[in-house]
C-alpha positions as CSV (number, residue, x, y, z in Angstrom):
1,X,22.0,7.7,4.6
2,X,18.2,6.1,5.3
3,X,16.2,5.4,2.7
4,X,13.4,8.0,1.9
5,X,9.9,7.7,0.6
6,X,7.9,10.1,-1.8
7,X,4.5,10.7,-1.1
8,X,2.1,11.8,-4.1
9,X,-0.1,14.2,-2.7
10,X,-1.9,14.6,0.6
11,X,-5.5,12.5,1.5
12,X,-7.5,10.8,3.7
13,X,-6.1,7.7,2.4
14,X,-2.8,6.4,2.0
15,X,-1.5,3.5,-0.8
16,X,1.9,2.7,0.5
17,X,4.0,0.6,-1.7
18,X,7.4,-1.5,-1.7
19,X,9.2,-0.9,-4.8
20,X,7.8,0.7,-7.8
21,X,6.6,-1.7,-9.4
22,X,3.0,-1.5,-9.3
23,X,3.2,2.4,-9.2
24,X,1.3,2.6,-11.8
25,X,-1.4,0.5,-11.2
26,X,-1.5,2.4,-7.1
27,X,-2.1,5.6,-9.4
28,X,-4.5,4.6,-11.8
29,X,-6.6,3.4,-7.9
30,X,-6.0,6.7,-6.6
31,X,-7.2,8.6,-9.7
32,X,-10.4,6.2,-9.6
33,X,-11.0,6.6,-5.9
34,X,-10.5,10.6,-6.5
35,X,-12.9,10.9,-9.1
36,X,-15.1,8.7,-6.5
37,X,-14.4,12.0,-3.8
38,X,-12.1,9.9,-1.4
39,X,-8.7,11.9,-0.8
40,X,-5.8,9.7,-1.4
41,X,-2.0,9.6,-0.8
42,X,0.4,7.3,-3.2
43,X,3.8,6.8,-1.2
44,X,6.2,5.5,-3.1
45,X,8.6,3.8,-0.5
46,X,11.5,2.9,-2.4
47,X,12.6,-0.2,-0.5
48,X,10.9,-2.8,1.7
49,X,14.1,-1.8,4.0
50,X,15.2,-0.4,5.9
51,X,11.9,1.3,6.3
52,X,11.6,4.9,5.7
53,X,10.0,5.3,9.7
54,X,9.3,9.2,9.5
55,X,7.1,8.7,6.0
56,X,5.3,5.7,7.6
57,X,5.1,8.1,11.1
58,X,3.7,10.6,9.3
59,X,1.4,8.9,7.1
60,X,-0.2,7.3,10.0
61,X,-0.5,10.4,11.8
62,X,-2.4,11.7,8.3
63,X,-4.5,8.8,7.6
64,X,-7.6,7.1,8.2
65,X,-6.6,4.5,6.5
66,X,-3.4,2.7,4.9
67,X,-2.6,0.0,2.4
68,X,0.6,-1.3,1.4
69,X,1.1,-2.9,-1.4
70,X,4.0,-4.8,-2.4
71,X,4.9,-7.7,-5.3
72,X,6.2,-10.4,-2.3
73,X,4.1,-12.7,-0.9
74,X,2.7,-12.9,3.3
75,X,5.6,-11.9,5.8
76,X,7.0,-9.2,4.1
77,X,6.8,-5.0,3.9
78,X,3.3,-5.2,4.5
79,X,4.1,-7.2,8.2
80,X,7.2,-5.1,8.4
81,X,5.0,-2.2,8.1
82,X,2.3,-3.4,10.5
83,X,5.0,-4.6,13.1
84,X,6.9,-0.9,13.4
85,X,2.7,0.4,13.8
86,X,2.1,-1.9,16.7
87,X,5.8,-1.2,18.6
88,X,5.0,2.6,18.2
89,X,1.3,3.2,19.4
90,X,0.7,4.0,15.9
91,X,-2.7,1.4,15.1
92,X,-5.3,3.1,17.4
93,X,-7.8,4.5,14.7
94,X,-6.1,3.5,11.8
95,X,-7.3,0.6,9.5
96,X,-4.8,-1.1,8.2
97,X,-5.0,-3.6,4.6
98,X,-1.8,-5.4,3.1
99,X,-2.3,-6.7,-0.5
100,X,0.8,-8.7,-1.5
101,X,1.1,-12.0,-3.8
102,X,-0.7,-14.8,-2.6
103,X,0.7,-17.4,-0.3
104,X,-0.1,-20.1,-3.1
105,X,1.5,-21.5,-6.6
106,X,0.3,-19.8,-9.2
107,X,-0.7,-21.3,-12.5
108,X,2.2,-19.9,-15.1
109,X,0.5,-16.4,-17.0
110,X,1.5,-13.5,-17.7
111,X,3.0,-10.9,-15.0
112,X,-0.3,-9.0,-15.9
113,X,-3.1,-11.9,-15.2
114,X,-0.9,-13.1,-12.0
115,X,-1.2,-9.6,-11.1
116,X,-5.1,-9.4,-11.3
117,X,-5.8,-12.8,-9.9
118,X,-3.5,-11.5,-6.6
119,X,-5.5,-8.4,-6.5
120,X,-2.4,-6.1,-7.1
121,X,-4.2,-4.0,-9.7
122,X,-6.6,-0.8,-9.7
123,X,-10.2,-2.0,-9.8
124,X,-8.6,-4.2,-6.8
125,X,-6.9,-1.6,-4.9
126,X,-9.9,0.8,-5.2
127,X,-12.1,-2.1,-3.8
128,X,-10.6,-2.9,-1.0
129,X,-10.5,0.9,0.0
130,X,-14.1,1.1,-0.7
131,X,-14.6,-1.7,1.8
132,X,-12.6,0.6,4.4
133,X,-14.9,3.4,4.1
């Protein structure tokens, strides 16, 4: 049986992420950007793969915009994700962000700080969809 994603709510923006660790953090963005009036969409994928196709489908189809967010670093479900948009005619229109770890050693600190200093929390998330606006 394919894995399958669960999308939080329906809006002009969609946070897509790989796992669920930084759930909370892609909540605590949309809850920002919300009380900011921008519509947004948490979809919680599940797994980096195999990638749930029909909830990436359809939140392209829904979606001005999409970010994926995910705790690996350059190469991984945020190219996965961009990759199956290119090979299905899915990018026309749609602006496309991937926030993931750096590509770069990073000094020893707490999950938290790495976290910040990556950009994988709110204030971070909610920037970079700003900046799509």
């Amino acid at each position: 049986m394919p894995a399958r994603g669960h999308p939080e709510g329906q809006g002009w923006l969609a946070v897509v992420l790989a796992g669920r660790a930084r759930l909370g953090e892609c909540l605590k963005a949309a809850d920002m950007l919300e009380a900011q009036g921008v519509s947004v969409t948490v979809a919680d994928a599940r797994f980096a793969k195999p990638l749930d196709e029909n909830l990436i489908r359809d939140l392209a189809h829904g979606h001005k915009t999409l970010i994926t967010i995910e705790e690996g670093s350059r190469g991984g479900f945020g190219s996965y994700v961009l990759e199956f948009l290119a090979h299905n005619d899915l990018m026309d229109g749609l602006k496309v962000r991937t926030l993931h770890l750096p590509d770069v050693f990073q000094d020893h600190d707490s999950p938290e700080k790495q976290y910040e200093e990556a950009g994988l929390v709110a204030s971070s998330i909610v920037a970079i969809a700003i900046k799509t606006l």
